[in-house]
Each structure stands twice: as structure tokens, then as C-alpha cells.
N, C-alpha and C positions, 0 to 999 in steps of 0.2 A: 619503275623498272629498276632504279640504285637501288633500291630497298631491296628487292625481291634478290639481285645478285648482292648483296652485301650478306643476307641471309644465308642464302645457298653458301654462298664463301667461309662464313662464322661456322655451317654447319658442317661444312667437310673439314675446316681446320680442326675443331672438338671431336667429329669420329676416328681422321687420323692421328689425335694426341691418345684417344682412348683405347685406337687400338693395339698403337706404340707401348702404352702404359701395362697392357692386356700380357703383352708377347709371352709366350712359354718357349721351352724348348725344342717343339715340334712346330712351332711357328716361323722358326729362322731356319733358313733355306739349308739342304744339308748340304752344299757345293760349299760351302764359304770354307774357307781355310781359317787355322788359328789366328795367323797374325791378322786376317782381314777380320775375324772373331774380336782380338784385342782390340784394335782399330775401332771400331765401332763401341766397345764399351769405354774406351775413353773417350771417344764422342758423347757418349751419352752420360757421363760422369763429368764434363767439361760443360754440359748444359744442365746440370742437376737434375738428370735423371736418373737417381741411383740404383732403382729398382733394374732400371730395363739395363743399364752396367753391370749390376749385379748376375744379372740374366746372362750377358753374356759372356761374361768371365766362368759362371758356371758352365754354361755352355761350351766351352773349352774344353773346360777339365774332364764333362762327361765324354767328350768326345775324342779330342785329343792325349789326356790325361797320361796314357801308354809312357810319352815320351815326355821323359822326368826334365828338360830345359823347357818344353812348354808348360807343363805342369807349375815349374817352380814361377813363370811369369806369369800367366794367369792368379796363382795364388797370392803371388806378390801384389797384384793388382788387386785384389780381393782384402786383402788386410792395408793398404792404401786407401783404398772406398771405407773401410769400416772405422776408420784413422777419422777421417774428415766426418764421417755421422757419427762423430764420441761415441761408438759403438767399441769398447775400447777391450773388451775382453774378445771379445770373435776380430779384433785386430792384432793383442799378444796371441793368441791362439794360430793366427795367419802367421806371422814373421816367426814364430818359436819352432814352429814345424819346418818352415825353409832354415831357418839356422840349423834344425837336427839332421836335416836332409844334409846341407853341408857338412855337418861334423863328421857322418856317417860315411860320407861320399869320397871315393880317389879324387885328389883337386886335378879340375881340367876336367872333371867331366860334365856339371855343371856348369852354367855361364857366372862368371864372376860377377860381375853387377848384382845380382842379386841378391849375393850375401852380404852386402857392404849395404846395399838399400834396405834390407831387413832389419841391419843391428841401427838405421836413422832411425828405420821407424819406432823401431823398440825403445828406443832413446826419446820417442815424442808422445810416447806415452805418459802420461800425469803419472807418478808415482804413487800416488795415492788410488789410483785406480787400476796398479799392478794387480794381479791375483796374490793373496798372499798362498804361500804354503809351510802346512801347519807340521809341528815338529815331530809327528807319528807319521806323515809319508817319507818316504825312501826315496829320492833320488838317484836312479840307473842309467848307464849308458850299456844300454844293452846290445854288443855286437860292437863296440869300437873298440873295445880294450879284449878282443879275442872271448869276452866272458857268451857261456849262451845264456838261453832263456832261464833254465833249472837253475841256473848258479844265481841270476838276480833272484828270482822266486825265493831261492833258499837263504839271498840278504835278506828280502821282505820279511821271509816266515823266524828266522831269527834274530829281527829286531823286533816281533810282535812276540816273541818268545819271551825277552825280557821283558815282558809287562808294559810295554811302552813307557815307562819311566822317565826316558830320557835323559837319561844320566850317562846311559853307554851307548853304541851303535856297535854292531857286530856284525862283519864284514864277510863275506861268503867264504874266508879262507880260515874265518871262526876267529879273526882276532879280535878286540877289542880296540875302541877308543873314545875315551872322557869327550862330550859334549863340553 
């Protein structure tokens, strides 16, 4: 009789890990609120479960996403997860998007924590596992210094105008300046 309930027992532990393991998005109940959302994938990132974490941080985003404070926590928590599985480019990719989100943003409209936890994480990043970028992409802040879309386009198209050379960089107002 121990036997037969030790079995049944091993057997429901293994279908409920695999169906835990399973979970998609239409699997989690849709009453849960975000923070009860967060709550749960840092349970499940606190037991190394990262998959079903991951699951529910996306789960957030698709759901909650609207609202740019949940947004920016969930994705915070998203490039935290990817931090801890040396998954280290989808973890600079998580924290560069909430710093731009800040940069972009009136301060006070976002939660402060965030940005300050963003530039840790960025800092714990191995620098040799930075993305590098190469000296024929342009770097833009498009929309914080009043510039629109056409004016970065038009830095882009006229630094590919000088031949990518890299000697100069010409700046949407057509000046020049020595690399």
C-alpha cells in the first residue's frame, strides 16, 4: 500500500512540475492583476524556474503593457532573469530600452527605481559581452532634443553619403565634425 501511494504521489508531483513547465499565456488565469503577475514570476525565478518567470513577466507586458510603470517593471524584471541566465544581450537590450524610456520621459512619470536599477544592471554586465557598435551606425536621440524622425534619417543618409569613411560625421544641420 506505501508503495502504491508513494507512486500516485511521485506521479502528481511530475504532472504538476510539467504542467507548471507547460504554462503559456492563456493558461494563466486572466483575473490576476500585474503585480499578482510580478509576484508569481519572481516566485518562480526565486525557485529557478525561469522559463515559467519568463512567462509571466511576458504575461504582463502583453497584457498590462498600456501602462508604461507596469511596463517598465515587468521589463525590468525581464532583463534581471536574463542577467542571472548570462543571457547577456536580451539583458543590455532589457535595461537600454528602460534607460531610453527614461531619457525620453517627463521625470515623475515613471517610477524612479527603475532607472537607477537598470543602469546596476548594465554595470553587471561583463564588458566583454557589451554589444559592440560599429563606427558606420549613427547614434540618435530621436524626439529628446526636439529633432523628428526625417532630421535623424537625414543624419543617417548623410553620414552614408560620405562614404562611411569615418573620418567625418555630419550632423542633420550639415556640419561637420573630425572623428
Amino acid at each position: 500500500m506505501k508503495k502504491i501511494t508513494v507512486i500516485a504521489l511521485t506521479s502528481a508531483v511530475c504532472g504538476a512540475l510539467l504542467f507548471a513547465s507547460c504554462r503559456t499565456v492563456k493558461d494563466i488565469p486572466e483575473d490576476l492583476t500585474s503585480t499578482q503577475l510580478i509576484q508569481l514570476g519572481q516566485n518562480a525565478y526565486g525557485s529557478a524556474q525561469y522559463k515559467n518567470a519568463e512567462t509571466y513577466y511576458r504575461t504582463v507586458i502583453a497584457r498590462y503593457g498600456i501602462d508604461s510603470s507596469v511596463y517598465v517593471e515587468a521589463r525590468y524584471e525581464l532583463g534581471h532573469l536574463y542577467l542571472k541566465q548570462k543571457k547577456y544581450a536580451a539583458a543590455y537590450a532589457s535595461f537600454k530600452e528602460i534607460l531610453d524610456m527614461y531619457a525620453s520621459t517627463t521625470p515623475g512619470v515613471l517610477p524612479g527605481a527603475y532607472n537607477k536599477l537598470a543602469e546596476i544592471g548594465m554595470q553587471r554586465i561583463p564588458k566583454n559581452k557589451l554589444p559592440e557598435t560599429k563606427s558606420s551606425e549613427v547614434q540618435t536621440d530621436v524626439g529628446t532634443k526636439g529633432e523628428s524622425a526625417d532630421t535623424a534619417n537625414e543624419t543617417v543618409q548623410k553620414t552614408q553619403d560620405t562614404g562611411g569613411q569615418g573620418s567625418q560625421t555630419v550632423d542633420a544641420q550639415g556640419s561637420q565634425a573630425a572623428e
